[in-house]
C-alpha positions as CSV (number, residue, x, y, z in Angstrom):
1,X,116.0,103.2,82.0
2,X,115.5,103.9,86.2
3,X,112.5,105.9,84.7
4,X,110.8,103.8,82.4
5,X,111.4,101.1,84.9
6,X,109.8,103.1,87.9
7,X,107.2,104.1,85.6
8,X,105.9,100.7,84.2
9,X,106.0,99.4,87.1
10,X,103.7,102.1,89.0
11,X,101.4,101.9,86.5
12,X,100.8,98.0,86.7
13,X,100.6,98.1,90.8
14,X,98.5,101.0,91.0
15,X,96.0,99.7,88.5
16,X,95.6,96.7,90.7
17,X,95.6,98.3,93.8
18,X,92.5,100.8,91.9
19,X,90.6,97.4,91.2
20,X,91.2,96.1,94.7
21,X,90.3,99.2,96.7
22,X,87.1,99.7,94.4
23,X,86.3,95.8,95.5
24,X,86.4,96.2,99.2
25,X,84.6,99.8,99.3
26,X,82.2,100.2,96.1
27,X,81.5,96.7,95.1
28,X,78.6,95.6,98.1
29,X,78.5,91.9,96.3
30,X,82.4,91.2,95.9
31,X,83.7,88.5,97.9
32,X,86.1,90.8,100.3
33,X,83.6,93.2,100.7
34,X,80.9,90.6,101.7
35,X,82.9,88.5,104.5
36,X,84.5,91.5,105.8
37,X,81.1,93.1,106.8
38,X,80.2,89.9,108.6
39,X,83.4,90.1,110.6
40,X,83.0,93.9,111.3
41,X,79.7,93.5,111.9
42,X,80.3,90.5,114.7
43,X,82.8,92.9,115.9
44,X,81.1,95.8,116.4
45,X,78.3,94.0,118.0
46,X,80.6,93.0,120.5
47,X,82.3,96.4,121.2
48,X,78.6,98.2,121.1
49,X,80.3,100.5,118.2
50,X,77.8,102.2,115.5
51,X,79.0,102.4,112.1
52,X,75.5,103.5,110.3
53,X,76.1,105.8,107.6
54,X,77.7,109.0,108.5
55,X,76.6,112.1,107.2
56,X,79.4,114.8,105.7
57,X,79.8,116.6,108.9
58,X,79.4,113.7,111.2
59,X,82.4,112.1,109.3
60,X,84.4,114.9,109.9
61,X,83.8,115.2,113.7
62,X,84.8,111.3,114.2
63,X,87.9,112.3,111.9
64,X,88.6,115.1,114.3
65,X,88.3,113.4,117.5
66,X,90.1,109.8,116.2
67,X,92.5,112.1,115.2
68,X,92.7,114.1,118.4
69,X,92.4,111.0,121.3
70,X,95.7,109.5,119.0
71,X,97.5,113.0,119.5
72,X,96.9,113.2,122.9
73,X,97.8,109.8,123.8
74,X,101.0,109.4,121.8
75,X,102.2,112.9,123.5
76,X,102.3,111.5,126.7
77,X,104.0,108.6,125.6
78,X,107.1,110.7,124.3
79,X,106.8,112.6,127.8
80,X,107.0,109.5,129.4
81,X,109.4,106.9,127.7
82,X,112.3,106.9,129.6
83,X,110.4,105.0,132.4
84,X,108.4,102.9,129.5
85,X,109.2,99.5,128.6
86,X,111.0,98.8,125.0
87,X,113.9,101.6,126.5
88,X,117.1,99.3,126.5
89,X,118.9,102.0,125.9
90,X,117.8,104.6,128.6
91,X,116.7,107.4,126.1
92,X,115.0,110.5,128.1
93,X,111.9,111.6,127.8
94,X,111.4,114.1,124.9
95,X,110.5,118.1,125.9
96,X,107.2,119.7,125.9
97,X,107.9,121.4,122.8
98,X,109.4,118.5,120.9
99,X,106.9,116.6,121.6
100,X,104.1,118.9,120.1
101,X,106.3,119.2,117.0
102,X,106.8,115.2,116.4
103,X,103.0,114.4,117.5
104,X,101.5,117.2,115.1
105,X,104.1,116.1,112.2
106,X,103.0,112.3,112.3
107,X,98.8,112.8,112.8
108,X,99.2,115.0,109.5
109,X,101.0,112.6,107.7
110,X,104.0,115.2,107.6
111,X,106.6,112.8,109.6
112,X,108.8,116.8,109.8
113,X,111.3,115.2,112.3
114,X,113.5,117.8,114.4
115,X,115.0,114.8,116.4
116,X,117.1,112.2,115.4
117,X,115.0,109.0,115.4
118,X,118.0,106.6,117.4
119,X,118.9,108.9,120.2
120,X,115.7,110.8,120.9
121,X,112.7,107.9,120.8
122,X,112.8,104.8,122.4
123,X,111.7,100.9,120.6
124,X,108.3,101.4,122.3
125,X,108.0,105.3,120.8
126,X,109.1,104.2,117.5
127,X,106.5,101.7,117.4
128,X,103.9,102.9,119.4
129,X,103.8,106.5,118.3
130,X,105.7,106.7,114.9
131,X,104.7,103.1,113.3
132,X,100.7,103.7,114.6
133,X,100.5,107.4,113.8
134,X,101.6,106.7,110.0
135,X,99.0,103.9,110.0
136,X,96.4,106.3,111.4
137,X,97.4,109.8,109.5
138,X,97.8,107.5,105.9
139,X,94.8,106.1,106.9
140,X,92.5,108.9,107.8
141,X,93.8,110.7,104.2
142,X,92.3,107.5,101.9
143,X,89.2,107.6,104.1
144,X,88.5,111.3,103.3
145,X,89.2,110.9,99.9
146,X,87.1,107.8,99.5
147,X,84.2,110.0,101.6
148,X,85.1,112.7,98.6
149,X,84.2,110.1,95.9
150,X,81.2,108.8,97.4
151,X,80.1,112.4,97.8
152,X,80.8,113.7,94.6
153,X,79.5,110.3,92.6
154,X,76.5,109.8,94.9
155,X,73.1,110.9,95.6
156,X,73.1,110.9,99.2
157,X,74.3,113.3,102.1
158,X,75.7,109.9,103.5
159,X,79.4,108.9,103.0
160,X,80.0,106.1,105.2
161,X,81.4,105.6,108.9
162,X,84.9,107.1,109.6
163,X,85.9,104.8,112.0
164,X,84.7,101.9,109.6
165,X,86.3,103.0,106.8
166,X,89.5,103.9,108.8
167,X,89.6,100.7,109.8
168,X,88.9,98.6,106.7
169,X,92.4,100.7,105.4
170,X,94.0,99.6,107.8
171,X,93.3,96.1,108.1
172,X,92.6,95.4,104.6
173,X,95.0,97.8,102.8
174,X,97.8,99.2,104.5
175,X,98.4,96.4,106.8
176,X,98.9,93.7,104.2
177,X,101.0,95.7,102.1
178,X,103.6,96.4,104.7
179,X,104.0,93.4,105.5
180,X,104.4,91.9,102.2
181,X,106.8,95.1,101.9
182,X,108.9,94.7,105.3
183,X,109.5,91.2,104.7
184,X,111.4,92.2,101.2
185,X,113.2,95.0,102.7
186,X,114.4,92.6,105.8
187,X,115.0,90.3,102.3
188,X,117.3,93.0,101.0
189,X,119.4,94.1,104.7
190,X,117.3,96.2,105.9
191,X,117.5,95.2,110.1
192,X,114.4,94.4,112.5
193,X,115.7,94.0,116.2
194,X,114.7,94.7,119.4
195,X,118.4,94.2,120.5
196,X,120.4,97.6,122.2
197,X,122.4,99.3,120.5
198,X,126.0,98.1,119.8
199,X,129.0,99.8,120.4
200,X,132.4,98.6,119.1
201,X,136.1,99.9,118.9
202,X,137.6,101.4,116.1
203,X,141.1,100.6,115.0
204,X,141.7,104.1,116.2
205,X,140.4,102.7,119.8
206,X,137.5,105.4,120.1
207,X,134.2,103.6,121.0
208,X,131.5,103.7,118.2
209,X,127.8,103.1,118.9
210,X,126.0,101.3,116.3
211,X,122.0,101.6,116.1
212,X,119.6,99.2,116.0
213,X,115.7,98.8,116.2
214,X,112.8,97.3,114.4
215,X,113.6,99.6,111.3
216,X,112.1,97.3,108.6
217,X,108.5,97.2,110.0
218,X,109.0,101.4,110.5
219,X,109.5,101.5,106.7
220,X,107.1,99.5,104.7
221,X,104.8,101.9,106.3
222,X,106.9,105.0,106.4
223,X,106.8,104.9,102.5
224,X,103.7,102.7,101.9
225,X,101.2,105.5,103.5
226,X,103.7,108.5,102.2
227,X,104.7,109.0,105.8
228,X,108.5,110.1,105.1
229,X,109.9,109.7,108.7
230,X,113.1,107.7,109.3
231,X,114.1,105.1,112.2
232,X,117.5,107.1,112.0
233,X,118.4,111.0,111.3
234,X,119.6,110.3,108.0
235,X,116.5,108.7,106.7
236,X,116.8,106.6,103.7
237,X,120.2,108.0,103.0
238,X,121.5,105.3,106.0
239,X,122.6,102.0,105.2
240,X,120.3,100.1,107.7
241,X,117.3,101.9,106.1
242,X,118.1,101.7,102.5
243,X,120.9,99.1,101.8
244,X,120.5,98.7,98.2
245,X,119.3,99.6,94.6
246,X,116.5,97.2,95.1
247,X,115.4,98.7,98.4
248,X,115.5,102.4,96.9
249,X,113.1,101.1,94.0
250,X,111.0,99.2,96.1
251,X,110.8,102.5,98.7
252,X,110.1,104.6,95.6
253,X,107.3,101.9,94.3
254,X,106.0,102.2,97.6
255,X,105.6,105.6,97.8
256,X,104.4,105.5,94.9
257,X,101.0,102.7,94.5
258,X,98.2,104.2,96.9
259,X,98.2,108.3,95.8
260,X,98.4,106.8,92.4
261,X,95.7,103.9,93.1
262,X,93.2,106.6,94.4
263,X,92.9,108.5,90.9
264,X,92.3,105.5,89.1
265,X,89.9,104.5,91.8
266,X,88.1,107.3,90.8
267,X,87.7,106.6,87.1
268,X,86.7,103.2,87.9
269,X,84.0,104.5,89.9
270,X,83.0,107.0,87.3
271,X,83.3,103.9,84.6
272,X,81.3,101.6,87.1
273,X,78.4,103.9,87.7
274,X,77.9,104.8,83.9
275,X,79.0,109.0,84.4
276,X,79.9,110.8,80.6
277,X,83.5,111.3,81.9
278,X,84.4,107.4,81.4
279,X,88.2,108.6,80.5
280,X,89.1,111.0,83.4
281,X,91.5,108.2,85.3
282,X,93.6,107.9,81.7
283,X,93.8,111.5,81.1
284,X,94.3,113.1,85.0
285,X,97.2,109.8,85.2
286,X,98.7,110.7,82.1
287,X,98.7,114.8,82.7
288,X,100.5,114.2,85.8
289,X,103.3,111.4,85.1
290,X,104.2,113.9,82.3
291,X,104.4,116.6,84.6
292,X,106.2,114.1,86.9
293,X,108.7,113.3,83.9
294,X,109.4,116.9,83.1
295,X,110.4,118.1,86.3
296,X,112.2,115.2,86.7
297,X,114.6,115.8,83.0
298,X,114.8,119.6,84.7
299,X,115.9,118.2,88.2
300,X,118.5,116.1,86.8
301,X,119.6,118.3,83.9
302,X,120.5,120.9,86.5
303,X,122.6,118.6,88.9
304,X,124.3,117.1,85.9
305,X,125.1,120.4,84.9
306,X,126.8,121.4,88.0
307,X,127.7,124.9,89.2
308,X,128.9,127.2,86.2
309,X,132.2,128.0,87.9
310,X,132.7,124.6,89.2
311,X,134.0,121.6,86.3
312,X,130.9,118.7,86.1
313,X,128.1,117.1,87.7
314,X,127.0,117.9,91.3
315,X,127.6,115.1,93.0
316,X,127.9,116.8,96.4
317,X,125.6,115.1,98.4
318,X,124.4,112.5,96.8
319,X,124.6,108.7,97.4
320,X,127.4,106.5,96.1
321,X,125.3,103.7,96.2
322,X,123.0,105.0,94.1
323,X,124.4,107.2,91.9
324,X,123.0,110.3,90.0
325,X,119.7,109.4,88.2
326,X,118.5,107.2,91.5
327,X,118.8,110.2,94.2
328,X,117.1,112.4,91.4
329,X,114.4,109.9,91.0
330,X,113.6,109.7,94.9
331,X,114.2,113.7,95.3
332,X,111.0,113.6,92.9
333,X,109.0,111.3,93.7
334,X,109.3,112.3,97.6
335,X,108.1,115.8,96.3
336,X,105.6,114.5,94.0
337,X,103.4,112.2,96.6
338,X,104.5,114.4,99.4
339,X,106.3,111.5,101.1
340,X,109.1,113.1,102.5
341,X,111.8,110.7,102.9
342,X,115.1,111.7,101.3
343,X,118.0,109.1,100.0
344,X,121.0,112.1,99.6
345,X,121.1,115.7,100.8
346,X,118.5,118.0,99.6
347,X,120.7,121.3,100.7
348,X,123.5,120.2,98.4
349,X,121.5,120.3,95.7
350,X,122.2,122.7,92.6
351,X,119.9,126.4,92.8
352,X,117.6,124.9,90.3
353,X,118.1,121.4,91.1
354,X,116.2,122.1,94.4
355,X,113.6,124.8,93.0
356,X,112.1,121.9,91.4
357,X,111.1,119.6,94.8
358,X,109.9,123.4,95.9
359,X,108.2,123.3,93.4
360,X,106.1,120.0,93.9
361,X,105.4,121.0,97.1
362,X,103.9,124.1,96.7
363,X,101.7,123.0,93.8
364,X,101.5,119.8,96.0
365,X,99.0,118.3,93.8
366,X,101.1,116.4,91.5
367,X,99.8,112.9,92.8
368,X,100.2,114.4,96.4
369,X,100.2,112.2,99.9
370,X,97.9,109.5,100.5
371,X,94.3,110.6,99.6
372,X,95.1,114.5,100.6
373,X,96.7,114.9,97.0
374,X,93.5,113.8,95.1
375,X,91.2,116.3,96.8
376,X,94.0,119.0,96.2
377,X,93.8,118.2,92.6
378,X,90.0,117.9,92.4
379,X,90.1,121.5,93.8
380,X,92.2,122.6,90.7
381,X,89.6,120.7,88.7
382,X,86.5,122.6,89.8
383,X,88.0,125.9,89.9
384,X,89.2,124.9,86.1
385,X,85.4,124.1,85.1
386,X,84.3,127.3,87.0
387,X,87.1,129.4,85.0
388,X,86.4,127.2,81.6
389,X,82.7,127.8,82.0
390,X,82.7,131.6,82.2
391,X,85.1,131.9,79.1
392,X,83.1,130.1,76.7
393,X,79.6,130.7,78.3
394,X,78.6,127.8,79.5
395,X,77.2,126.6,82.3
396,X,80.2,125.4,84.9
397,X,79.0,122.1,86.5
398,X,80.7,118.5,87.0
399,X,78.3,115.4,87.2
400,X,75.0,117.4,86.4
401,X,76.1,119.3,89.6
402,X,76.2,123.6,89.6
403,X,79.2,125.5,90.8
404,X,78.1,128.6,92.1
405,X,79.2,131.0,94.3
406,X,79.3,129.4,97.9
407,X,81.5,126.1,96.6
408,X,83.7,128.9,94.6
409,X,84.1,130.8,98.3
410,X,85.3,127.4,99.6
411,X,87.9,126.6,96.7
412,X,89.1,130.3,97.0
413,X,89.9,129.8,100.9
414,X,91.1,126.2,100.4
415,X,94.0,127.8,97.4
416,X,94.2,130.5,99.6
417,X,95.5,128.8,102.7
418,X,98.4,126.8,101.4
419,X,100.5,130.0,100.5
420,X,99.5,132.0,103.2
421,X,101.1,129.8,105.3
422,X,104.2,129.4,103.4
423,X,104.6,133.0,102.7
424,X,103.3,134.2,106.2
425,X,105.9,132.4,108.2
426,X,108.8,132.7,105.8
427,X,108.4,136.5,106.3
428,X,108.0,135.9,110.2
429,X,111.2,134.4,110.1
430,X,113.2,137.3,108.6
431,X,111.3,139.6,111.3
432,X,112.7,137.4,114.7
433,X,116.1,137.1,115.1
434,X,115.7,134.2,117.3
435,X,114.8,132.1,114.2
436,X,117.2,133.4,112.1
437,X,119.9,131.7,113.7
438,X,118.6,128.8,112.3
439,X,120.0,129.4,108.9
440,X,123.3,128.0,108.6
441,X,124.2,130.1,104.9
442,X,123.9,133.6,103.9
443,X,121.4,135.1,101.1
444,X,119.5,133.4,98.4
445,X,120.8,129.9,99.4
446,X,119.7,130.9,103.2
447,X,116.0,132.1,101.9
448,X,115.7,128.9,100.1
449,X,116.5,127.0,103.4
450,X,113.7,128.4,105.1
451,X,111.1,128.8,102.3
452,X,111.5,124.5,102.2
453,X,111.2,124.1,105.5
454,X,107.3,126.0,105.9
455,X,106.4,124.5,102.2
456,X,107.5,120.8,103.4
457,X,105.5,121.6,106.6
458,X,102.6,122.9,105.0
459,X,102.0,120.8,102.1
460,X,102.6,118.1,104.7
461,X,105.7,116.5,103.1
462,X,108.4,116.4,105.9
463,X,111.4,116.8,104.0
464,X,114.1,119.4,104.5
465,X,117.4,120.8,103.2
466,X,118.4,119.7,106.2
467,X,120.8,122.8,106.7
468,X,118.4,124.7,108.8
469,X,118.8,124.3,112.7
470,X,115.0,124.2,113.4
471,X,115.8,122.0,116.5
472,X,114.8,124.8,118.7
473,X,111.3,126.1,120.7
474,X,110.3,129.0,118.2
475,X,110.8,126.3,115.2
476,X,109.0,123.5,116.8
477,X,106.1,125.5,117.9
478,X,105.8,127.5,114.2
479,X,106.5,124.7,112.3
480,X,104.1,122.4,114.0
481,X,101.4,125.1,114.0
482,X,102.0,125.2,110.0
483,X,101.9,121.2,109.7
484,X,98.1,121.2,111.3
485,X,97.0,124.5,109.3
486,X,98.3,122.8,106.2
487,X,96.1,119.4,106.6
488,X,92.9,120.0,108.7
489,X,91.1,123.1,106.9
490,X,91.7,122.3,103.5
491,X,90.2,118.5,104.3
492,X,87.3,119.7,105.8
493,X,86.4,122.6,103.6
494,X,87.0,120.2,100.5
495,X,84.2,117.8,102.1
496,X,82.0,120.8,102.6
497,X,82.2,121.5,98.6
498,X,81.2,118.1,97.7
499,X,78.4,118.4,100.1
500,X,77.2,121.2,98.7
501,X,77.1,119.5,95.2
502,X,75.2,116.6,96.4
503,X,72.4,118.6,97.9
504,X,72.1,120.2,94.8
505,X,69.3,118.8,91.9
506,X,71.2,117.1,89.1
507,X,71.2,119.6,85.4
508,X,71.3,119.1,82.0
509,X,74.1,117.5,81.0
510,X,73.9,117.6,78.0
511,X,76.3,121.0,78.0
512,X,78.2,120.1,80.4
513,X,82.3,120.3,79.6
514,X,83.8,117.0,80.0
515,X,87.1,116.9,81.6
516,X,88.6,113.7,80.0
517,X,89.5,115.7,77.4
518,X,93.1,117.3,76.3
519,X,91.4,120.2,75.9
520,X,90.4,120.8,79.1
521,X,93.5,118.8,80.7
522,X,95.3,121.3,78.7
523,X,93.8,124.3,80.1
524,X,93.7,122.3,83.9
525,X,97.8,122.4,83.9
526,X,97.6,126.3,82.5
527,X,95.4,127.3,85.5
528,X,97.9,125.1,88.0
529,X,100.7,127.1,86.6
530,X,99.5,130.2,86.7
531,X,98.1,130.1,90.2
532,X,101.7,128.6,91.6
533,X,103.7,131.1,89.5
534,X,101.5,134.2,90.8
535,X,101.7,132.9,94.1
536,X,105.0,131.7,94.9
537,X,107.9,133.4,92.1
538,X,108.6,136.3,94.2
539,X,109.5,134.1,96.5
540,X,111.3,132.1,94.2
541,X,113.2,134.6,93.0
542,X,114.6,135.8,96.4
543,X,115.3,132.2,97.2
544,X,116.4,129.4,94.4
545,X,116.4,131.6,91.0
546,X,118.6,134.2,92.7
547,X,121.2,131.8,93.8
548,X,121.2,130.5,90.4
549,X,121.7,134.0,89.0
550,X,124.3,135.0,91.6
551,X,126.3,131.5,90.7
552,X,126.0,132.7,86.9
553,X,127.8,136.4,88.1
554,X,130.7,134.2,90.0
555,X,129.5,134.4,93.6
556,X,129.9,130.6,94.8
């Protein structure tokens, strides 16, 4: 019932959201679109800012440096906050390593956090860093992805102005929305203070510090732009951040509305501009809430079933205020649109309960973060009409547009870099003792620990089976390294593909396979499957399947 619930609901919002973003971007005469370009337009006369059309590689250099003036400025922030304002309760200023770490995680919209939010940042950090940097990362994802659709449904080498479109997210999408979204959750209990911290005396007479902050405002976005980080350590698992039933659907909803918005976007565009594929938002929709539904029945399945040698359901872990089938829900949808936040313990999950969250993440384009999962998906789509094309002889193109060699170099590299990544710093690990230590269990369960960590930092999620000490140099520094790898390359190479297809002179469509079809949506999820289980079950089997196999032979 959660499910259906969830489900309906996510399909109503998103739908609206679709028609709403395809108003204030593709439709020049809609009201919106009309009175905001007069306001930008008095603005930017003002300010002396351009924001003429951009070409493909233009874009990407004003992505690069928005991106990169943000990074450097909210660095020196953390360095600095202890003798910052907004400090009330004297937290010290964070290390040079620490800081990399939490700057890198929130610019790629990974929100990784190796600190706990209420004794390591101050009110100003929180706000000025970690609220801003998930209105910026979230931001800069739906920009690119929106520069991706122009590109691919276009004519011309022009896709916009970053910093215009960047801008028109945030004012006209993501700011709206968390605020309609804070004020339900400060509705529900969640707290929005600027007040210290309180501390109090237990009937024991110890003295217990209770945290406060402006959490509500941190969340709406946190969720909203699939940012993932929490005000506190404990994330959405803590009381302050997640009070209530309605606050965990309303997080999941959240998370939810714009990855799912951004592929329906696209079919309206497609429907809008008169292109044969007319169906492709109701078919790539449906593919993937079915794949979201399965791996949900096999997530759940295995934490009801428990451990073998253990009698019932595995409710280690898990949150009493939500039960069972809510902290499966939120495991999955934080894994699906690589959101990150968590609502019970990820490390006390069952062998196969948390190979499926793996999972997600290493496909991690199953509706995928803000923007970033659409283009990882569209990837899989062209290297599906490449693969489709050459079986049955014809010619592989999408839109009248040729795949040939150079955009199949591209897709290649992009696939390539996800696992190399994963599977190139899990094996570092086992090499250095130093990170070793970090592991806090012994064989598979201790494999699966760190295999998490790099694909929740690569594929820019942010969760963690939170076993793992990674609160050290080596981890901050490897894992922050893995965080920027895993967002940067593949955005920019994924631009450079659809560039290449614009320049190119429109075919024959009249062969042309159409991907709104189950055939090819079929064959789309075979490909996905195949690539992930060539890539990644060796390491599977070292990590999740053989702690499931070792619990089957009596080894707890």
């Amino acid at each position: 019932m959660d499910w259906l619930l969830l489900i309906s609901i996510f399909i109503v919002l998103a739908t609206l959201l679709a028609w709403y973003l395809y108003h204030i971007f593709f439709n020049s005469k809609s009201y919106i679109y009309m009175h905001y370009a007069k306001l930008e337009n008095t603005l930017t006369h003002v300010l002396k800012v351009k924001t003429s059309a951009q070409t493909g590689k233009a874009y990407l250099k004003s992505l690069l440096l928005t991106n990169g003036i943000a990074t450097v400025i909210c660095y020196a922030i953390l360095r600095l906050q202890h003798g910052l304002w907004l400090n009330p309760n004297h937290i010290d200023n964070m290390t040079p390593d620490m800081a990399f770490h939490t700057v890198i995680s929130f610019i790629t919209n990974t929100n990784l956090q190796h600190y706990a939010g209420e004794t390591s940042l101050s009110y100003l950090s929180q706000m000025i860093v970690i609220t801003f940097l998930m209105f910026l990362s979230a931001a800069s994802g739906l920009s690119v992805a929106l520069a991706f659709i122009r590109r691919m449904t276009g004519t011309s080498d022009c896709v916009g102005h970053f910093n215009s479109d960047v801008i028109k997210v945030i004012a006209l999408v993501l700011l709206p929305l968390s605020c309609l979204i804070n004020l339900l959750l400060m509705h529900e209990g969640v707290i929005q203070t600027l007040n210290k911290n309180l501390y109090i005396s237990t009937i024991d007479h110890r003295i217990q510090a209770l945290p406060l902050g402006p959490v509500a405002s941190l969340e709406s976005i946190k969720h909203l732009g699939t940012n993932g980080g929490g005000f506190f350590s404990a994330n959405s698992a803590m009381p302050f951040e997640n009070p209530t039933v309605v606050t965990n659907m309303v997080d999941m909803i959240s998370m939810m509305i714009l990855p799912g918005a951004i592929f329906i976007l696209f079919g309206i565009v497609l429907y809008k501009k008169n292109f044969p594929s007319k169906n492709q938002a109701f078919y790539f929709v449906g593919l993937l809430l079915l794949i979201f539904t399965l791996c949900f029945i096999v997530h759940i399945t295995a934490e009801y079933m428990g451990n073998p040698h253990i009698p019932g359901a595995n409710f280690e872990g898990k949150e009493t205020r939500f039960g069972m089938t809510q902290s499966a829900l939120f495991a999955i949808v934080t894994t699906s649109f690589t959101t990150g936040a968590v609502n019970h313990m990820h490390d006390s999950l069952t062998a196969l309960g948390g190979m499926v969250p793996l999972m997600l993440m290493m496909i991690n384009a199953i509706f995928g973060g803000a923007g970033v999962g659409f283009l990882n998906f569209m990837t899989y789509v062209l290297l599906t009409l490449f693969i489709a094309g050459l079986m049955i002889g014809r010619t592989p193109q999408l839109f009248g547009k040729r795949l040939e060699s150079k955009e199949m170099t591209l897709i290649s590299i992009i696939l390539i870099i996800h696992p190399f990544i994963i599977l190139g710093l899990t094996c570092l690990t086992f090499i250095y003792p130093q990170m070793m230590h970090a592991m806090t269990n012994p064989g598979a369960h201790g494999i699966s620990q760190v295999l998490y960590e790099f694909t929740s930092a690569s594929a820019n999620n942010g969760s963690g089976f939170e076993g793992l000490q990674d609160h050290t140099r080596l981890w901050n520094i490897t894992t922050g390294c893995a965080m920027f790898f895993g967002r940067y390359p593949a955005m920019i190479l994924q631009l450079f593909v659809a560039s290449l297809l614009v320049r190119k002179p429109v075919q024959n469509t009249a062969n042309e396979m159409a991907i709104d079809t189950a055939v090819f949506n079929v064959l789309l999820v075979v490909i996905i499957l195949t690539i992930s289980a060539l890539t990644f079950l060796p390491a599977l089997v070292l990590g999740p399947i053989g702690e499931y196999l070792t619990s089957l032979g009596g080894v707890l």
